[in-house]
N, C-alpha and C positions, 0 to 999 in steps of 0.2 A: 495194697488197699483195694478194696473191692472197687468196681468202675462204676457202679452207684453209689459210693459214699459222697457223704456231702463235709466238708468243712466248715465246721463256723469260723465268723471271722472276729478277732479280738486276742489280746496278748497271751489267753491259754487256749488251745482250741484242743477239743475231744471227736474221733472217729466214731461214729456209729454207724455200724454197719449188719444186715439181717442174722438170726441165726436159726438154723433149722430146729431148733428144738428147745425145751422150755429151759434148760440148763445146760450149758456145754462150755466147752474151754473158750479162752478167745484164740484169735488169729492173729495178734498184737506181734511186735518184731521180738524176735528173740531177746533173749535179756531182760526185757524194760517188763515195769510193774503190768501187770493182768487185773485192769478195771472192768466191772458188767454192770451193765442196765439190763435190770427189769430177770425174770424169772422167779430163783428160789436163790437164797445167799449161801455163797461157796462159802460157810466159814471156814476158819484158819484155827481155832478153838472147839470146842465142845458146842455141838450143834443146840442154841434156845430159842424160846418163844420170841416174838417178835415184840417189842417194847409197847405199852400201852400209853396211847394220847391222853397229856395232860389236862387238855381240854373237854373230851367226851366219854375218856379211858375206854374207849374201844381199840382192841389191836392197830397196830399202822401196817399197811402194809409195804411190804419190802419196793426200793426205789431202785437203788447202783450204791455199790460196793467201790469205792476209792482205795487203789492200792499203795502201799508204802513200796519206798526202792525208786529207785532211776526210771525214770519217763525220759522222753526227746526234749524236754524241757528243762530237765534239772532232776538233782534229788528233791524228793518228797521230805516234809519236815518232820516223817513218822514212819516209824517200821514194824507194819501190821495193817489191818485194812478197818476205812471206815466205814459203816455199815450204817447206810442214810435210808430213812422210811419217813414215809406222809401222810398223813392224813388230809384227804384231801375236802371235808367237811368244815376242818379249825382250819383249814392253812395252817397245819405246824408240821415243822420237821422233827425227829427224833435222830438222835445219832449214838453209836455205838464205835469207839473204838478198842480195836481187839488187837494186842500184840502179838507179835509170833515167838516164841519158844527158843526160836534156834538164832 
């Protein structure tokens, strides 16, 4: 864990920590699911448009990717990643989930 990472505090808590560049791997512990905030979305499928808000139908733009698989907290109740975008205009969320293949 980086030495400026911060913890939140509450029964699930999530690491964020800086990344050099606008998309790149995480540094997550080996094994366990590889969640991102903020960039361009790793998809796991066929690369799409980014979901249009219900509210203004303008694009949402991409938020953090929730991965399916073993966290330090448990399994995930989904295997494939969800793929959350905001609009931050309506306050609405959009979500996308994508299974994996294999």
């Amino acid at each position: 864990m980086a030495a400026n990472a911060r913890v939140l505090p509450g029964e699930r808590s999530l690491v964020l920590e800086p990344s050099p560049a606008a998309y790149s791997s995480s540094t997550a512990q080996q094994g366990f699911a590889q969640h991102q905030v903020g960039g361009l979305p790793g998809w796991i499928t066929e690369s799409e448009p980014h979901p249009r808000c219900p509210g203004c139908e303008t694009a949402t733009p991409y938020l953090v990717t929730v991965a399916g698989g073993l966290t330090p907290f448990g399994e995930m109740p989904f295997h494939g990643n969800l793929y959350c975008f905001w609009c931050d205009t309506c306050r609405v969320a959009c979500l996308l989930l994508r299974e994996r293949d294999w």
